[in-house]
C-alpha positions in Angstrom: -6.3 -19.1 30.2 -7.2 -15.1 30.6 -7.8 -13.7 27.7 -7.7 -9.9 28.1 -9.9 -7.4 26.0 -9.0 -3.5 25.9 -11.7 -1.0 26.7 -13.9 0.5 24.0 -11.6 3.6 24.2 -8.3 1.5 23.9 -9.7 -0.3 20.9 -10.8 2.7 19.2 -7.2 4.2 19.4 -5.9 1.0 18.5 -8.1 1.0 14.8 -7.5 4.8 14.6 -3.9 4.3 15.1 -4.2 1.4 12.1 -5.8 3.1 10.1 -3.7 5.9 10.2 -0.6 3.4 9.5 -2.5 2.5 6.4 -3.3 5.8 4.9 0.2 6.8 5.6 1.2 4.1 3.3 -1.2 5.4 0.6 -0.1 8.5 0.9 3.4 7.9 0.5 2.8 5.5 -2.2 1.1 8.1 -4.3 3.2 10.7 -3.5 6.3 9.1 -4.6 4.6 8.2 -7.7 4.9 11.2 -9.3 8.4 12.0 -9.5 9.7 8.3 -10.8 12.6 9.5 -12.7 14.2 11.4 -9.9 13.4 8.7 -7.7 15.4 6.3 -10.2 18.1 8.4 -11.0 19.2 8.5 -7.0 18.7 4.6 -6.3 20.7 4.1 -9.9 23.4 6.6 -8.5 23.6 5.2 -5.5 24.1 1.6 -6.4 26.5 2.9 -8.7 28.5 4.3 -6.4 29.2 1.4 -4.2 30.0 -0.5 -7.8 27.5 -2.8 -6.4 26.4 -5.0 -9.2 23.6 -7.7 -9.5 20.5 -8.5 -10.9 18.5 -6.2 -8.6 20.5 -3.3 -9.5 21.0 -4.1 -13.2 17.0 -3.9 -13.2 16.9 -0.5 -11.5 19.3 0.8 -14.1 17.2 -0.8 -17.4 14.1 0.6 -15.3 15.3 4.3 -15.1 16.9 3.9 -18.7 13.4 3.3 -19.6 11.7 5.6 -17.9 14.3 8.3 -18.9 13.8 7.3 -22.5 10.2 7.0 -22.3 10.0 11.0 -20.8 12.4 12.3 -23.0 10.7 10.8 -25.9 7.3 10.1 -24.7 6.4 12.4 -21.7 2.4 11.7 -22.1 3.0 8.0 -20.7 4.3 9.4 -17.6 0.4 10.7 -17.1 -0.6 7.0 -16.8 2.1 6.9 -13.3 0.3 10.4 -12.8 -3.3 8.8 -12.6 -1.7 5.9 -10.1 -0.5 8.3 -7.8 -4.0 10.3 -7.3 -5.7 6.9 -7.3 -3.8 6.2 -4.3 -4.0 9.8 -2.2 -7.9 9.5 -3.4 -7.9 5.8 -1.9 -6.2 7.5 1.3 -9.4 9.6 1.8 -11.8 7.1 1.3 -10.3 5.7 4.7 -11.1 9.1 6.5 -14.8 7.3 6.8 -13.3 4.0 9.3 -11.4 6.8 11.0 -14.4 8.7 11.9 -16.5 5.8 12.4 -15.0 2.3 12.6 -18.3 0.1 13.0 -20.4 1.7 10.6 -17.8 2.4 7.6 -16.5 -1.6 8.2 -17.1 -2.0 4.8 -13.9 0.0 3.2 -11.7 -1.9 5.5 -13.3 -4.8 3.7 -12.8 -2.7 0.3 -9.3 -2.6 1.4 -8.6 -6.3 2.4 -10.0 -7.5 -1.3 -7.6 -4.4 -2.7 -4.5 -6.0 -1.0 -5.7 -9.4 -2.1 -6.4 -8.2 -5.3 -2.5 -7.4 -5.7 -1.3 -11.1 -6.0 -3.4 -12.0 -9.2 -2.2 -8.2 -10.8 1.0 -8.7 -10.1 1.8 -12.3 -11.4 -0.4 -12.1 -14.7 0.3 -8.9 -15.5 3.9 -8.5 -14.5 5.1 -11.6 -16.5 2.9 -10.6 -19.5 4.9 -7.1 -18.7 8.1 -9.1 -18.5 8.6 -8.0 -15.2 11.2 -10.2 -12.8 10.2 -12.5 -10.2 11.9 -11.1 -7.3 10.3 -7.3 -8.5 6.5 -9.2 -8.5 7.2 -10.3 -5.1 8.0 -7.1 -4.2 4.8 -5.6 -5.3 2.9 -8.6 -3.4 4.5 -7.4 -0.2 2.4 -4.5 -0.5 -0.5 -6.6 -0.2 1.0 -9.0 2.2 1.5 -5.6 4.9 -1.2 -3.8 4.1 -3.4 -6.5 4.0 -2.3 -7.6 7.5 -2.6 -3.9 8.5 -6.3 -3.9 7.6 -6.9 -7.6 9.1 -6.3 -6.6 12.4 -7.9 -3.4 12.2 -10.9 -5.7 10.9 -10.3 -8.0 13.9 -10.6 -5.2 16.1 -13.7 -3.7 14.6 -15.4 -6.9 15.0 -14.4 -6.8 18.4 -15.8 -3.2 18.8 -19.0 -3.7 16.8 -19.5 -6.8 19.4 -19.5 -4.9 22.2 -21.1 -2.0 21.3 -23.8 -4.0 19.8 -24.4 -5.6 23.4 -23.8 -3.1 25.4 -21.1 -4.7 27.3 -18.3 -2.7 28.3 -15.4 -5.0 28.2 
């Protein structure tokens, strides 16, 4: 069996090009934190619409009830949503160090893989303490479940990169 390994360059691009998929999903993560009423009110709409009714839906319409609610009556809890979203465009720069330098800023891939590991235990405990469905905590794993895949093979490919540097051989 030939097993064939991409250039330096090629593998480079290829972690670059990774990472770059991952801040992406940081970014639009946080971004679309901030506005989580709007964001409900259009998927509520929307399923409305169609007159399509399940469980899924019936949860996206308690969810933007609640949210709704909570602004109207309570628009300093919406600060807490607030402080997710720059947590995640602030996590989105911490990955500007991999991009720059793959070998040597290894570790915040790392950081990243434990993050999106991290997810499963957050999710179950605290989304059935929070009462959250199933099918919704599952959701929020999937995160973890693509990013973390995301960041493995960018880790893979580091390895592979720090390898070869290390030895000098050009593969």
């Amino acid at each position: 069996m030939n097993i064939v390994y991409d250039s330096e360059t090629e593998t480079r691009k290829k972690i670059r090009r990774l990472i770059l998929l991952f801040i992406l999903g940081l970014l639009i993560s946080g971004i679309t934190a901030f506005p989580l009423e709007t964001e409900l009110w259009i998927a509520n709409e929307f399923f409305f619409l169609f007159s399509y009714h399940n469980f899924f839906t019936d949860w996206i319409d308690k969810v933007y009830r609640g949210v709704k609610d909570a602004n109207a009556t309570y628009p300093f809890l919406a600060y807490g949503t607030d402080w997710l979203a720059f947590a995640h465009l602030i996590l989105a720069v911490l990955f500007i160090g991999p991009l720059r330098d793959p070998v040597k800023n290894k570790w915040v891939i790392e950081f990243g893989l434990i993050a999106c590991v991290a997810i499963f235990p957050l999710a179950m405990i605290a989304g059935a303490v929070r009462e959250i469905p199933f099918f919704w905590r599952l959701l929020d794993c999937s995160f973890g479940v693509i990013g973390g895949g995301v960041l493995w093979i960018c880790y893979r490919k580091i390895r592979h990169l720090e390898m070869v540097t290390e030895s000098g051989i050009v593969a």
